[in-house]
N, C-alpha and C positions, 0 to 999 in steps of 0.2 A: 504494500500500500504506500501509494507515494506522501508525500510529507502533508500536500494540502490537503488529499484526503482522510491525513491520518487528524489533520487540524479540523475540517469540517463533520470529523465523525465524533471528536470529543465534543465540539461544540455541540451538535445533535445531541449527544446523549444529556449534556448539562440540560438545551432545554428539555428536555422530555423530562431528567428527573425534577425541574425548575417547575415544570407545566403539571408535575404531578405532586410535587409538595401543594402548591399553589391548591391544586382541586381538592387535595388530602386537607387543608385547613378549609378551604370553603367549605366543605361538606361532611367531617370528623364532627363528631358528639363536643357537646359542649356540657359544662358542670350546671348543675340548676343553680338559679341565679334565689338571692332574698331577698325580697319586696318588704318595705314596710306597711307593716297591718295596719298603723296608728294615720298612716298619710291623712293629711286632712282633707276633705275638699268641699268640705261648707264657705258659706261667706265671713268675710268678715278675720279677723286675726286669731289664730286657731291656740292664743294665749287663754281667749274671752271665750273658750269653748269648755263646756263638760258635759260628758256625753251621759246622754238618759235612755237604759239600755233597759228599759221597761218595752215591754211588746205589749200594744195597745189595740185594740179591735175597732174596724176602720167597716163602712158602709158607703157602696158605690149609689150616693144620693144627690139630686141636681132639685133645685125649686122649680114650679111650674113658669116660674119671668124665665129662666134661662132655654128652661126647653120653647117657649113661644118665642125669644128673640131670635133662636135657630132658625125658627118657622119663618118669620118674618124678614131672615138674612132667604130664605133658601124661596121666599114669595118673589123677592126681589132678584131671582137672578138676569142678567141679562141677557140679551137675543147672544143663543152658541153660533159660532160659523158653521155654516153645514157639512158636511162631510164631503168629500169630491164624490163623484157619481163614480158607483161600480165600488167603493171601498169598503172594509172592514175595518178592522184595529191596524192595519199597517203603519200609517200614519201614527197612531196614539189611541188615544178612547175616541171608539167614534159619540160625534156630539147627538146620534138622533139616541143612540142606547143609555146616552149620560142624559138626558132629558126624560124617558123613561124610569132609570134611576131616583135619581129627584122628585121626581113629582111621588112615587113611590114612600120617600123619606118622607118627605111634608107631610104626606096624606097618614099612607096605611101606618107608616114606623114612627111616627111621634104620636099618630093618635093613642097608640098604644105603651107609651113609653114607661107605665107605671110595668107594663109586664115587663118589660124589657129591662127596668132595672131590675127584678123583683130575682129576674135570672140570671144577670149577672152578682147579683147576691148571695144564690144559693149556696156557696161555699164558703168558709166562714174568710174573710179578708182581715189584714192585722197590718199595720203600720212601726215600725223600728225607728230607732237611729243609730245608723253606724259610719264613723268618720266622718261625722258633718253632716250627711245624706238621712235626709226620713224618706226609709226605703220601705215600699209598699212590699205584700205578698199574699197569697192564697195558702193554707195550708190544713190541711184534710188528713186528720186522722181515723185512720178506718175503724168502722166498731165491728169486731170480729171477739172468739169466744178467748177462755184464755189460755193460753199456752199457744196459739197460731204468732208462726213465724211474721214478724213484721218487718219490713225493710223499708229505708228512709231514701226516698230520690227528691233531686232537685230537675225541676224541666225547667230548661231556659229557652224562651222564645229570640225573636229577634228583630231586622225592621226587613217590612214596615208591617210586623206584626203586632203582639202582645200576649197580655196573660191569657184571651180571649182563644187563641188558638189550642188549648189544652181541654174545651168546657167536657170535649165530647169524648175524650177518651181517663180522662181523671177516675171519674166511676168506675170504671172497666179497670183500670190500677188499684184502687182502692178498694173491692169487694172484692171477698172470697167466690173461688172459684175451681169449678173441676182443671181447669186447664195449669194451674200453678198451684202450690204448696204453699204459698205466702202469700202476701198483701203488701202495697204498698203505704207509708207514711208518706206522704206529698208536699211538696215545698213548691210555690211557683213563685217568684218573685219579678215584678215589673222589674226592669233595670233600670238604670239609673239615668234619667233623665226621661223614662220612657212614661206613658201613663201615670200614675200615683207617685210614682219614685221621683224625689226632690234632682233635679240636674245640676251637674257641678255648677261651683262659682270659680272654680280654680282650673287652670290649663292642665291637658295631661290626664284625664281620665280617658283611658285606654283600654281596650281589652283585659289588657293583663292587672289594670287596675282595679276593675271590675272583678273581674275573679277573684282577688282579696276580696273584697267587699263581699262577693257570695257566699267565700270560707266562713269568713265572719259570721255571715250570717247563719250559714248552719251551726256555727258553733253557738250562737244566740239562741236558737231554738233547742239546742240539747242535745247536735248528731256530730259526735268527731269522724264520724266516719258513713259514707254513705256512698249511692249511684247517683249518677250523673246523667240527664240525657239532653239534648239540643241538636237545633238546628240553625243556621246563618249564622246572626252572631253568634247566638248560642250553641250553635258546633263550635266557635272556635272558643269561646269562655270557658266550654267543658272542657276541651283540648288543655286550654291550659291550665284549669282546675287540675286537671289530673296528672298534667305536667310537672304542678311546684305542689305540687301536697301529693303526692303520689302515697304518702301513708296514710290517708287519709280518703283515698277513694278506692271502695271494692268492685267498680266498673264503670266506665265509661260507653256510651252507647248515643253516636251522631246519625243524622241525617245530612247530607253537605257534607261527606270527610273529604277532608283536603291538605296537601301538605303543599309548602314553599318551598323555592331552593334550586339550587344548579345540579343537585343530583336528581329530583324529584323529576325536571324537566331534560335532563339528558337519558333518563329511563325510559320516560314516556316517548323519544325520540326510535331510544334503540327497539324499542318495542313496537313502534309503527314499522316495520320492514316486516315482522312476521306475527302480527297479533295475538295470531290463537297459540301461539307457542305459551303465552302467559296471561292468555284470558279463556274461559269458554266457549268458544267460536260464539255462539249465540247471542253473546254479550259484547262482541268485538264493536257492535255501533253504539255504545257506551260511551266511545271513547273516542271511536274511529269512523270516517280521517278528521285529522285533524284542522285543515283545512276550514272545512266548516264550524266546527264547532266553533274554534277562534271565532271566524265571523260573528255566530252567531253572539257568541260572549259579547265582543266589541259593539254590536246592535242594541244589546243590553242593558251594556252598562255605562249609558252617557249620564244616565242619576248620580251613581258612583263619583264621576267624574268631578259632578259641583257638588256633593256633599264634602268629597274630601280635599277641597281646595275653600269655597264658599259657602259653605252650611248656612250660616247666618243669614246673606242676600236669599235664597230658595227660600227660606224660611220664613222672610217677614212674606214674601209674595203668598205663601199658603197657610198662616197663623192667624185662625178669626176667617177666613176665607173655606165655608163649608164646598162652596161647587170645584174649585181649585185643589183643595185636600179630598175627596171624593175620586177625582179624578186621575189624581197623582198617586195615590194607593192602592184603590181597587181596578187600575189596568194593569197593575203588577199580579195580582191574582187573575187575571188571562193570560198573560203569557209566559206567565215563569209556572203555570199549571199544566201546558201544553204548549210549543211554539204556533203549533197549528191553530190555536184559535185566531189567531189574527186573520186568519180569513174569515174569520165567522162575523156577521152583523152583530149577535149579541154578546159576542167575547167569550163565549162558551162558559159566562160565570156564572149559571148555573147549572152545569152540566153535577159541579157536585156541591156545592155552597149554594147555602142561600141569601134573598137578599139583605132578610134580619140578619145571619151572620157576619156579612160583610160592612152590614150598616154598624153591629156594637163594636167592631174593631177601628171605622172611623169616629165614632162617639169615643171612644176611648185618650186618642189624640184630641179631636177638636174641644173637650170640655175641658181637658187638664192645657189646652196650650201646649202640648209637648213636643208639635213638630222639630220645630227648632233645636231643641235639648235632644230631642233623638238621634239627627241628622249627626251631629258633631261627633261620635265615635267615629265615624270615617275618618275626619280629618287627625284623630288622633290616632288612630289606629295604622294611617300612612307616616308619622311621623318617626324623626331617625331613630330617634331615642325606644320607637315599639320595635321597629325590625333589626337593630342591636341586640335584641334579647335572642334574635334566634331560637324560639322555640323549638322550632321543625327538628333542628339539629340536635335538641336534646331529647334524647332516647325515654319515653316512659313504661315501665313493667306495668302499670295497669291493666287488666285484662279491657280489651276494648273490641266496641261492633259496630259493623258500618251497614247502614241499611242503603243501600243506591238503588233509588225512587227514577225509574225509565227517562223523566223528563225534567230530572234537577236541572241548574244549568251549569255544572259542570262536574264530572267525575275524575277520580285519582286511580290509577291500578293500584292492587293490593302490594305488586311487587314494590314499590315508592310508598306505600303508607307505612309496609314493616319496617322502614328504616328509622322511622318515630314513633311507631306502636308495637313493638317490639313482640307486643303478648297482642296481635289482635286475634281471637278464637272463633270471630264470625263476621263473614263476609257477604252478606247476601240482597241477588236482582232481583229487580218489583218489573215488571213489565208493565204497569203503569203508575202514574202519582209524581207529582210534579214539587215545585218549592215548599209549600207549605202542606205536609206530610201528615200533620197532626189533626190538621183541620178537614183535609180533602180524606185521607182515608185512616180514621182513626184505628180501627179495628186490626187492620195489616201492620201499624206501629207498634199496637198494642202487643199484636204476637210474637214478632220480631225481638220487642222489647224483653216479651217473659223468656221468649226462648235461648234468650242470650244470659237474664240472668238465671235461669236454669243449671246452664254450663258453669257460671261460675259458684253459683251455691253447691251443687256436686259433691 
């Protein structure tokens, strides 16, 4: 070998080992990091703070002035643009299905609003304060005989959801039943800023911020140790619930699993050249091509885009603005429930939601005001100081399950999720059922849910 080759092959091998140290730290496990529990993020100088860790019992109640100003906002709306001729939801909500809507609300869904709170009542609601925050929650202890196995789960909703998304499978968790050995103790908590939960005054509540804040909270209610289940944000809260307390959760169980990272997406690459090598053949459009999917994400997510830059501006535009928040939330339950409804004239939302269901989840944001305070996880959640923590890269032994719902809007191979879920023990495809999981097909959750804690009680 002559000299220059002998010089272009050392060089070679430096970069290769250079390019593989390099990939070796981007994508090596990293130590779990320690949050403080005490962070404040109430208003005001957190000297002048003592916190009242009394759990107080809270009633979702509105006076008859507030429900008829609604009326009188939603009497008043003005002339919508019409729809271009020949279109569906492509564009957005089409305006003649949002005028249907509306007139809906005013009439049939306020006339009746005493039932409507009466049902979002049913379960006993409780109000906290932990870190500054008066953090709302749901929590349902099952009356079952004595000596039956009880287990304590937290469900974390997300946006542009809420607690509201749980009403219909909670019962099904909480009764005994031939199908399980145990019963759930149920925790739902609004998050923080969302619904009932007080939104920070301080910058920097973040996903992983939040997750303390829900440790906490279980640990307020009595459960050092518990299950976890979520989806959107509340897939990744649980994520990393079970990430930094990993002693402290006996399973974790998402909808939406997802990992970050330069290995995550260099897997997902090498795996596109021969699919069924590492997926089910059946399951390969899960995934695949990729091509599309992208698109369709980027189609998606231009909300994303200004929540995680400009939350605030989006916010005052839909805060107090019933036709605007209507609009901006319940066409996310068309097309993140199926892409294909966007050719449907009526947005296919009620193929399995109804429209009381879809109206207490707007009622939920426009009486608390909470657009705005919801929106803002985004922009923390983009910020350097969240994705420094590299979660993804930190390995969790929690036993964990991934339920992938046909028409999420975007799925991880299991080969890229065992790189951060180290114990996942169940893996399993829905061939139908879309973002909001809990809502559209509670029953298939539900199973999914026991059949995963099944395997870990064992």
């Amino acid at each position: 070998m002559g000299f220059c080759r002998r010089v272009l092959f050392v060089a070679a091998t430096l970069l290769v080992a250079i390019g593989y140290k390099q990939f070796r730290d981007a994508t090596g496990p990293l130590p779990v990091p320690t949050l403080d529990p005490k962070e404040y993020w109430g208003p005001g100088d957190v000297r002048q703070y003592k916190e009242d860790p009394a759990i107080k019992p809270f009633k979702v109640t509105y006076s008859p002035e507030v429900i008829e100003k609604l009326r009188s906002k939603l009497n008043d709306t003005p002339t919508l643009v019409k729809p271009l001729e020949g279109t569906a939801f492509e564009y957005g909500f089409n305006s003649n299905r949002l005028q249907e809507i509306l007139k809906y609300w005013k009439t049939s869904y306020l006339n009746k609003w005493t039932e409507r709170e009466a049902f979002l009542n049913q379960f006993p609601h409780f109000k906290t304060q932990i870190q500054g925050l008066n953090i709302h929650f749901i929590h349902v202890k099952p009356k079952v005989p004595a000596g039956t196995k009880v287990l304590p789960l937290l469900l974390l909703h997300g946006w542009p959801g809420s607690v509201r998304e749980f009403y219909d499978v909670i019962p099904k968790l909480t009764t005994k039943s031939d199908d399980k050995d145990f019963v759930f103790e149920v925790i739902v908590p609004s998050l923080p800023g969302y619904g009932w939960s007080q939104g920070a005054s301080k910058q920097g509540l973040s996903p992983s911020r939040i997750a303390v804040i829900m440790k906490n909270l279980m640990d307020r209610v009595g459960h050092k140790k518990f299950y976890v289940q979520g989806g959107d944000w509340g897939s990744l809260i649980a994520n990393l619930i079970s990430t930094l307390y990993q002693d402290n959760v006996y399973g974790v169980h998402l909808n939406m699993c997802g990992v970050q990272g330069l290995k995550a997406i260099l897997k997902s690459i090498v795996a596109s050249f021969a699919p069924s090598t590492f997926i089910d053949a059946k399951y390969v459009e899960y995934y695949y091509p990729a091509g599309p999917k992208f698109m369709y994400i980027l189609a998606e997510s231009g909300y994303m885009h200004i929540q995680a830059t400009k939350p605030d501006t989006i916010g005052t535009a839909l805060v107090g603005n019933p036709v605007g928040l209507a609009a901006y939330i319940i066409e996310k339950f068309s097309t993140w429930t199926n892409p294909s409804y966007r050719q449907l004239a009526d947005g296919g939302l009620e193929k399995y939601f109804t429209l009381d269901s879809l109206l207490d989840n707007i009622m939920v944001y426009y009486l608390t005001d909470s657009i705005t305070t919801s929106q803002r996880i985004y922009y923390e959640a983009f910020s350097a100081s969240e994705f420094a923590l590299a979660i993804d890269r930190i390995p969790t032994r929690v036993p964990a399950a991934c339920a992938k719902f046909k028409y999420e809007l975007m799925h991880t191979l299991d080969w890229a999720l065992r790189d951060h879920f180290t114990n996942l023990i169940q893996s399993n495809h829905f061939d139908d059922g879309g973002h909001f999981a809990a809502m559209q097909l509670p029953n298939v959750l539900y199973k999914d849910l026991v059949e995963f804690v099944k395997k870990v009680e064992q």
